[in-house]
C-alpha positions in Angstrom: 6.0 58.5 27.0 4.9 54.9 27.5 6.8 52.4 26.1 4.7 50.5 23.1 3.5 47.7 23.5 5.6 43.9 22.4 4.5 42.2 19.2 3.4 39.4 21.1 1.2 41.4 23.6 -0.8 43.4 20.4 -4.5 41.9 19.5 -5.8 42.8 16.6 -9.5 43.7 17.2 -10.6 40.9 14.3 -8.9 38.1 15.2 -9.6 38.6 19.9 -11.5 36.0 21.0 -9.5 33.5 18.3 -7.0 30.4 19.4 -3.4 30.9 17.3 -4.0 27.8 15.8 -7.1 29.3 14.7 -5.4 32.4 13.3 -3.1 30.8 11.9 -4.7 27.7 9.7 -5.9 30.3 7.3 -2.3 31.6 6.6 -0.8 27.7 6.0 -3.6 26.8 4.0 -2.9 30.2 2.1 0.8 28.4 1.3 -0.5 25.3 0.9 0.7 23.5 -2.1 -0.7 19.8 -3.5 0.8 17.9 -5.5 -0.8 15.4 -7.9 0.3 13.0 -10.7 -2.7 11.5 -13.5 -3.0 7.5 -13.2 0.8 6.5 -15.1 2.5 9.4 -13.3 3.6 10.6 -16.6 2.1 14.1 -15.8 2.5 15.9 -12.4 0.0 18.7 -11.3 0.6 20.9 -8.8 -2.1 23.6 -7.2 -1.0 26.0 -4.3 -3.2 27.5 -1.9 -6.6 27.7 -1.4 -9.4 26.2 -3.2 -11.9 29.0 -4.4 -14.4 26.1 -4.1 -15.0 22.2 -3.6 -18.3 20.8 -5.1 -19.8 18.4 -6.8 -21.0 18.1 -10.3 -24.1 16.0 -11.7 -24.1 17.4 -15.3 -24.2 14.9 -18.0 -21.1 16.3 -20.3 -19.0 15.8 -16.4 -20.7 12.3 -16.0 -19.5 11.1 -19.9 -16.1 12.9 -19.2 -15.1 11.4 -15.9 -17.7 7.6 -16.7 -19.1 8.2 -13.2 -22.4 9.1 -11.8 -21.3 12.3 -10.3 -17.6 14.2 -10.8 -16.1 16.1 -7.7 -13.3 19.2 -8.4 -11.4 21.5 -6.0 -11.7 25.1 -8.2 -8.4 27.5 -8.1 -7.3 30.4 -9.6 -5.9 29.8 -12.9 -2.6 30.9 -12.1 -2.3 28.5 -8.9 -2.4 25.1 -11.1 0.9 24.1 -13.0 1.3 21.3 -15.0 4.8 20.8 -13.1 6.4 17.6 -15.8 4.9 15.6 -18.3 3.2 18.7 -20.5 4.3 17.3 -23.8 1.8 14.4 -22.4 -1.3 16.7 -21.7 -4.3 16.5 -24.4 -6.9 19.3 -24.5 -10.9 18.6 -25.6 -12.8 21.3 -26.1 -16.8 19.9 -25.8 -17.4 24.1 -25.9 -16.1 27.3 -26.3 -15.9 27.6 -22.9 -13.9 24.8 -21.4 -10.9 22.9 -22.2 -10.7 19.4 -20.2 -7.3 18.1 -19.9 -5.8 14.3 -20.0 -3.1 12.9 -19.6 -2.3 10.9 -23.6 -0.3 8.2 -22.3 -2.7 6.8 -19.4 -6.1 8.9 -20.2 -6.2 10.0 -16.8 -8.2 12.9 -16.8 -6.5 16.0 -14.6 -8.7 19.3 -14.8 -10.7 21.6 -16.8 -9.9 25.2 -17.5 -12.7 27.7 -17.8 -11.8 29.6 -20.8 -11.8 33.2 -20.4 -13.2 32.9 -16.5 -9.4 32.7 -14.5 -10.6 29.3 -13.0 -9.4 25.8 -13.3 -11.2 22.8 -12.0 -8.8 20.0 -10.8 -10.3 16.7 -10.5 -10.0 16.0 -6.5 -8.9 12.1 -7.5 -5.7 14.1 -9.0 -4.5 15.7 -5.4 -4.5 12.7 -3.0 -3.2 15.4 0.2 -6.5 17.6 -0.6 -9.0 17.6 2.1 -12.1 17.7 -0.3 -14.9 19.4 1.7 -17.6 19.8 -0.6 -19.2 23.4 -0.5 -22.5 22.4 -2.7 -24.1 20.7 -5.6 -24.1 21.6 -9.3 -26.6 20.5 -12.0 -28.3 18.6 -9.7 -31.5 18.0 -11.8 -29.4 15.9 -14.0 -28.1 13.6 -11.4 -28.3 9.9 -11.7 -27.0 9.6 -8.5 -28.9 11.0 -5.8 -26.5 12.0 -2.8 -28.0 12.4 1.2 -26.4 14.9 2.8 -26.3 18.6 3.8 -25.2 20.3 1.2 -27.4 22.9 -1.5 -28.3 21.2 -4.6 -28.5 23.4 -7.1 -30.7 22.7 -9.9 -28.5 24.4 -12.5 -25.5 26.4 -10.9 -25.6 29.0 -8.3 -26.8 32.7 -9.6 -22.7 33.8 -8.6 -21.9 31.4 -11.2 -24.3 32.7 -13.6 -26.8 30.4 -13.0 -31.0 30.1 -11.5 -29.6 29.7 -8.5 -32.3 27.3 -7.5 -32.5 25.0 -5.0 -33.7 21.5 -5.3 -34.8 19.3 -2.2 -32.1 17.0 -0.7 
């Protein structure tokens, strides 16, 4: 009988054709932990692997919250975002039934938004300086006051997965 083959000599048929470093970014972003604190420092977030998605939002109810033309978020599970110190310092709003924005109440700096009932939380990208935002799309972009040039979909409402028309506007 043929002695089987070494670990190191065994390609998997998925990954042939693939550098290591290429294999293996996907498994240290999965472990990937960031770290954030709001403006004072007072409260520390931190978010571990894996955002399910990076975009961009244009809404008016994100543009009030955040006083900016357009609010960018890095979307995890909602197990994967801790408020790590500081929670006796976290304020919740609660414009619907459906979302809770949170805030740091000593600074006001705003640190995410959970999506009541939906196993998602939005973290504010400004709040993890070691994230490598790399927007994925636009949301409710027929409400932007900002217009953005670039490559990405801009959806008029939010994409049909998200429950929405899933229609494009022009860049």
């Amino acid at each position: 009988m043929p002695p089987l083959p070494s670990r190191s000599n065994v390609v998997c048929p998925s990954t042939r054709g693939y550098s290591n470093a290429q294999i293996e970014e996907p498994r240290r972003a999965m472990s990937r932990v960031y770290k954030g604190k709001c403006s004072c420092g007072a409260v520390e977030v931190t978010a571990n692997g894996v955002p399910l998605l990076m975009a961009y939002c244009h809404c008016d109810s994100c543009r009030r919250w955040s006083a900016s033309p357009v609010s960018a978020f890095a979307r995890f599970k909602s197990d994967a975002v801790k408020i790590t110190a500081g929670a006796e310092h976290v304020a919740t709003f609660k414009k619907t039934p459906k979302t809770a924005r949170k805030w740091c109440s000593q600074c006001g700096g705003h640190l995410l938004m959970e999506h009541t009932g939906t196993g998602v939380v939005d973290v504010y990208t400004a709040v993890l300086p070691g994230l490598d935002f790399k927007p994925r799309e636009h949301f409710h972009y027929q409400e932007a006051v900002l217009r953005i040039v670039d490559s990405l979909p801009k959806n008029k409402d939010l994409a049909r997965a998200a429950g929405g028309s899933g229609v494009l506007l022009p860049s």
